[in-house]
N, C-alpha and C positions, 0 to 999 in steps of 0.2 A: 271183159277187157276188149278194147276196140279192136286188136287183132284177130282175137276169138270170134268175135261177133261177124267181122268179114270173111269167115269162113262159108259160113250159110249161106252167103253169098258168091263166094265163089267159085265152091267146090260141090255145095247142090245133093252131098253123095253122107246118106246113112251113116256108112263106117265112120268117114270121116269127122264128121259133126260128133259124134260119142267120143273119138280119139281127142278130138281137140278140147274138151272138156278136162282131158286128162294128160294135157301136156307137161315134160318134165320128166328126166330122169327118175326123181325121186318122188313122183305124186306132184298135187298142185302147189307152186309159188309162186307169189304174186312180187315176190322184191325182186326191184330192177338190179340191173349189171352195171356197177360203178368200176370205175378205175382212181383210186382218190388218190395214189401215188403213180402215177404215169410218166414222171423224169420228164424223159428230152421226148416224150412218142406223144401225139396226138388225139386226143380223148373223142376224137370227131372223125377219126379214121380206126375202120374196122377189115381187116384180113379176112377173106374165106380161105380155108385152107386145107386142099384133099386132092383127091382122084378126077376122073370123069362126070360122077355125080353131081361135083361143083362147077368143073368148068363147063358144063350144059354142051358138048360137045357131040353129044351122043341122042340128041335131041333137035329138031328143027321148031326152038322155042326158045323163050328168055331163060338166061341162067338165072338160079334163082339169088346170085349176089346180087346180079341188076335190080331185079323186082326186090330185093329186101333194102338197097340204100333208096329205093324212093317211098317206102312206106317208113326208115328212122330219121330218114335227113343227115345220113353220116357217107361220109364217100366206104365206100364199099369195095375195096380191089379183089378180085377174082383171082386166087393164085393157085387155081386147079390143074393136073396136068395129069393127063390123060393114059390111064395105063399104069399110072405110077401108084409105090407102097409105102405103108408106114416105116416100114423098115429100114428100105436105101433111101429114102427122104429128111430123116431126123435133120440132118445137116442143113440139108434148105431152109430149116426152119429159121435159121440164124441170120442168112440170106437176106430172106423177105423181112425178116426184123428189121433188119439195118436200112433196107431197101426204102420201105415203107413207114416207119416208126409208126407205127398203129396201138392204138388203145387197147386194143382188145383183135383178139385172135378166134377164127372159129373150126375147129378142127374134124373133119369129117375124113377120118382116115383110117384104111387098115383091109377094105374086102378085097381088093386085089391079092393080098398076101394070104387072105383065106383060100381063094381061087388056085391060088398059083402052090397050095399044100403047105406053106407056110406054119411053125409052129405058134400056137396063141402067147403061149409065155412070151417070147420073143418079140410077138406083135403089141401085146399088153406094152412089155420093157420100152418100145420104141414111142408110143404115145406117150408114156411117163417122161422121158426125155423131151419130147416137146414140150408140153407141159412146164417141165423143169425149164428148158431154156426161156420161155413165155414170161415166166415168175423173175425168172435172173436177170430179165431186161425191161422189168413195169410194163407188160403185159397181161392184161387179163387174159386167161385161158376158158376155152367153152367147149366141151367136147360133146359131141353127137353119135348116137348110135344111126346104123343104117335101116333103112325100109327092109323086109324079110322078102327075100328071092324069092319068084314065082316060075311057073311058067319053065322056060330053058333054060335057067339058073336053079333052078329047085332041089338039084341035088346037091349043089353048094349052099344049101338052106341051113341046114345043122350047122355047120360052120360059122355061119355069118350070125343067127341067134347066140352062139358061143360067146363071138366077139363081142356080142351087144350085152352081155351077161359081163362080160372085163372092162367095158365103156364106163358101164354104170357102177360097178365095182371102184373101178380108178376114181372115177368125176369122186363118187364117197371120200375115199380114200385121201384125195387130195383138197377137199373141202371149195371144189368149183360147180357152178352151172351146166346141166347137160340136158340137151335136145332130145328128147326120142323121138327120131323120127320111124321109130319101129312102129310104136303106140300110134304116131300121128297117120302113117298109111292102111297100117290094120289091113295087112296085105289086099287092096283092094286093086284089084284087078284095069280099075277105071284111073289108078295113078302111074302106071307104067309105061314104058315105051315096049314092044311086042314079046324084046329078049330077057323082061320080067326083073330086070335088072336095076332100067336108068329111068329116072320119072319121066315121064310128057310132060305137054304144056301146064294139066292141072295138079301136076306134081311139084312142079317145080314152084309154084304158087303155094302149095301148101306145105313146103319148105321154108319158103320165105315168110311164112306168115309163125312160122312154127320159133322160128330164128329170131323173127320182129318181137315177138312177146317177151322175150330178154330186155329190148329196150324201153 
């Protein structure tokens, strides 16, 4: 796939290249992400939608929505917010629905709440309601797990593998598309920014390429 392929090029990095062979929640799929019932929302407009990860704020580089609407050709909104959880967020999700009328939605949410001791049932419950509201409004939903904590996040390691174990579970469960981007970093040390947490520059690229392949 053309995404795949521009990995080798862009990322350069062992881990990486074997991860990206094996992109996908559930093993490899090659069928794209339709919205064939999208109502009143825009099949050419696509939501990012999480934490810090997303809104690349945490990072002195492109977020990785920017770099993923110029590799599908879809406007791409960035409705990351920095700090925030799955939890006290559900509600926004309605927000940015109404806001943006978007095709498709891409959900990368939930480690703050690992962070912050959060229980996972409750984290799970919270994502399934976005989800749900996604569904309720001719939204496709796309759920991601996150890269595994290195470094000075590592003791929130176990935690965050939890969550990515309820990602993949759910995405099953509700019969949607899911990102690993656990698989796609393969904790590789050369994707992170110091605090082992938020990608760098060649992270957020292989986020976006990881995302692209959906389309």
């Amino acid at each position: 796939m053309r995404t795949r392929f521009m990995r080798f090029w862009v990322a350069a990095l062992p881990l990486v290249l074997v991860s990206g062979l094996m992109a996908g929640c559930g093993g490899d799929d090659d069928e794209k992400l339709e919205n064939t019932n999208p109502g009143n929302n825009d099949i050419n407009v696509v939501v990012a939608f999480g934490d810090s990860l997303t809104r690349g704020s945490d990072c002195a580089c492109t977020p990785y929505p920017t770099r993923l609407a110029g590799l599908i050709g879809k406007t791409v909104y960035n409705s990351g917010v920095e700090g925030s959880g799955a939890i006290n967020n559900v509600g926004r999700t309605q927000r940015v629905i109404d806001q943006r009328k978007p095709g498709f939605m891409l959900i990368l949410y939930g480690i703050n709440d690992v962070i912050q001791g959060r229980d996972i049932v409750r984290i799970r419950a919270a994502l399934a309601e976005m989800v749900a509201i996604c569904k309720q409004n001719n939204v496709v939903p796309v759920l991601a797990t996150y890269p595994q904590m290195i470094d000075s996040h590592a003791l929130f390691a176990g935690g965050g593998l939890a969550l990515n174990g309820e990602i993949r579970s759910l995405a099953g469960a509700e019969g949607i598309k899911c990102v690993d981007l656990e698989r796609e970093f393969g904790a590789n040390p050369a994707l992170y920014e110091a605090d082992g947490l938020h990608p760098n520059d060649a992270g957020t690229q292989v986020m976006a390429l990881a995302f692209a392949d959906l389309f």
